[in-house]
C-alpha positions, 0 to 999 in steps of 0.5 A: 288062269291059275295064279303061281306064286314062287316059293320065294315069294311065299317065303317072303310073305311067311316072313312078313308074316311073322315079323307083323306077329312079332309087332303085334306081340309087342303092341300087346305088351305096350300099355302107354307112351312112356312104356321103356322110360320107367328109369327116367320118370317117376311112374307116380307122377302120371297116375291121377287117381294117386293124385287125387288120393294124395289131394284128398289126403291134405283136404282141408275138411273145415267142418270134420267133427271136433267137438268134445261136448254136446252143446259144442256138437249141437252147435257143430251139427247145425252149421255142417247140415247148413253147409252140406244143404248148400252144396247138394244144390239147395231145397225148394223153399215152397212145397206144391200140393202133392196131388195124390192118387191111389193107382192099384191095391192088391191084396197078398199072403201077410200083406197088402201093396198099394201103387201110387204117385205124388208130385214132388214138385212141379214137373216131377212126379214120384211113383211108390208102393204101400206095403202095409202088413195083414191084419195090422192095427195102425197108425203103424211106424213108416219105413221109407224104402230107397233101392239101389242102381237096378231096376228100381223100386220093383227090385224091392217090392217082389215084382220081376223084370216081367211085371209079374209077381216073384216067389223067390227074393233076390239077389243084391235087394232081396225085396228089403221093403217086403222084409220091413213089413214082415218086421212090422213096419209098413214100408214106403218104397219110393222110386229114385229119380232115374231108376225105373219108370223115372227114366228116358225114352232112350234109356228105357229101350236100352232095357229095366237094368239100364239107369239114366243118372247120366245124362240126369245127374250130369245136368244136375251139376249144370244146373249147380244142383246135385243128384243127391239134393234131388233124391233126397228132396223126393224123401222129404216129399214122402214124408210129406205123403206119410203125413196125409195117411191116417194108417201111417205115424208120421212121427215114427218115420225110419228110412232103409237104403242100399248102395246107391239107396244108402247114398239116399238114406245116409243124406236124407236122415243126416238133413231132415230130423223127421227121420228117427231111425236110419238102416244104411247098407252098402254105403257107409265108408269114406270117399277116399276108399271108395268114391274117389278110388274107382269108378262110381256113377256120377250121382254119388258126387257132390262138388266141393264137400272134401273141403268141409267134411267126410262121410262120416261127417254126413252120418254125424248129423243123424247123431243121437238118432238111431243109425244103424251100419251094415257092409259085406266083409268082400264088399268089392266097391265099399272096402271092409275096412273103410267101412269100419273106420268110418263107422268108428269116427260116426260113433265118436259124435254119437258118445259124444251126445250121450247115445253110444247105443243109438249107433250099431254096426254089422260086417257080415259074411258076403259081398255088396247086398242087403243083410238086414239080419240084426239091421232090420230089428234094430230099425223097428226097435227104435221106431217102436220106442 
């Protein structure tokens, strides 16, 4: 039997209707409690990341650069690196056998690549790739390769989400290892632990985009230990490796990093003096204008440093190595600006130690992605020297 609805009853509804519309409306308009109390409160008071800006603003930063000679920086360089060596977590004090092995080698068009593996300590074991130019005389200068958050270190050596060989470069990396061959260089690009094969069972079905820095560097701060200690002991481990390669000079070692491989090549230079030469890309800034102002993957945090030190701090210790700066002038997570007051400060330390020329920077036309147009000749100049 049909059921029959009055024209009141209709009207009705129609204005229930309507009057849920209306508080609909009015719930997309509501953001937060305290919405319509604007003139009682003072909005500042609620907005934490201000408020953490505002910390970051009366940091006491004991250990910022303030020395006005060499032998004041010498000496303010040793027990910074001794402090920012605590806070990342510490290194391991015995270093195990690397346990080599060569797993492929292909020959390609200008240059050869080779796939291998060591351990870095126990129960973890690092995989890289050998980019040696064609026709190369050796031992030829090593430039360590670090990618940014992505698919890992095949982002940079021309391999594709498929396993299979690529033609064209890019985006974002531009397969920088590659590029540092074709500069000469043989280029060690390592992968980062939580990048690529270095990652989970879960995070690996979740497809080669997807990172495992959380839950790893998460588990790291439990352990009092940091992400950035780990990565940047697996580069002191490569050059480790690069030592054992006849072909290789492991007295001319330079390292190359975006983003988050910036992160990576920025501490690595700035606490092993075996690296000669530093390319940073995307990175270098402060952490008030970037880290601490948007959202960033956990790894790029290290407790306690805002009591020390700045990031441009971390790069004075690569003072009077070369140290070479590159960001986007649309960088959206590394803001231009901060990008070049840091470098400013950095370049302080470096006339300080009688090698302002030792320290260039580029802002180029793009957003957060690898340039290398004056970076790369830089990095290979001073590795020939």
């Amino acid at each position: 039997m049909p059921i029959r609805i009055t024209r009141r009853q209709l009207a009705l509804a129609g204005a229930g209707a309507a009057a849920a519309a209306a508080q609909d409306a009015n719930n997309d308009r509501l953001v937060g409690a305290l919405d319509g109390f604007e003139n009682k409160i003072d909005p500042k008071l609620f907005d934490p990341v201000q408020w953490t800006l505002d910390r970051r603003d009366s940091a006491p930063l004991k250990l910022t650069f303030r020395a006005r000679t060499r032998k004041e920086a010498v000496a303010w360089q040793k027990t910074l690196r001794a402090k920012i060596i605590q806070l990342v977590g510490g290194f391991p004090e015995a270093r195990g056998e690397l346990r080599s092995r060569v797993l492929e080698k292909r020959e390609f068009p200008g240059y050869i690549r080779e796939k291998f593996v060591f351990e870095s300590r126990p129960g973890a074991a690092v995989l890289g790739y050998l980019i040696l130019p064609g026709n190369a005389g050796g031992p030829l200068p090593a430039a360590i390769c670090i990618p940014g958050h992505g698919r890992g270190v095949d982002d940079i050596v021309g391999i594709d989400e498929h396993g299979r060989d690529r033609l064209t470069r890019g985006p974002y990396q531009y397969d920088f290892a590659l590029q540092a061959a074709e500069h000469g260089m043989a280029a060690v690009a390592i992968e980062p632990m939580a990048f690529g094969c270095r990652r989970d069972r879960k995070t690996k079905a979740k497809g080669p985009a997807a990172y495992a820095c959380q839950p790893v560097a998460g588990s790291a701060l439990l352990l009092g230990e940091t992400m950035i200690g780990w990565r940047v002991f697996d580069v002191m481990r490569t050059i480790d490796w690069i030592a054992t390669r006849p072909e290789l000079d492991a007295r001319r070692v330079g390292i190359i990093g975006i983003s988050g491989g910036g992160t990576c090549a920025l501490f690595s230079a700035a606490l092993d003096a075996r690296i000669r030469a530093a390319l940073v890309s995307g990175y270098l800034n402060t952490f008030r204008a970037s880290i601490m102002s948007m959202s960033h993957c956990i790894d790029n945090y290290i407790p306690g440093i805002l009591n020390w030190a700045e990031m441009y701090d971390v790069a004075g210790l690569i003072a009077p190595r070369a140290l070479f700066s590159e960001g986007g002038d649309r960088d959206p997570i590394f803001p231009v600006e901060a990008t070049r007051e840091s470098f400013m400060r950095v370049k302080k330390v470096y006339e300080v130690f009688g090698a302002g020329g030792a320290a260039e920077q580029e802002i180029f036309s793009g957003v957060h992605e690898f340039h290398g147009a004056r970076g790369l000749p830089f990095l290979a100049g001073a590795l020939r020297a």
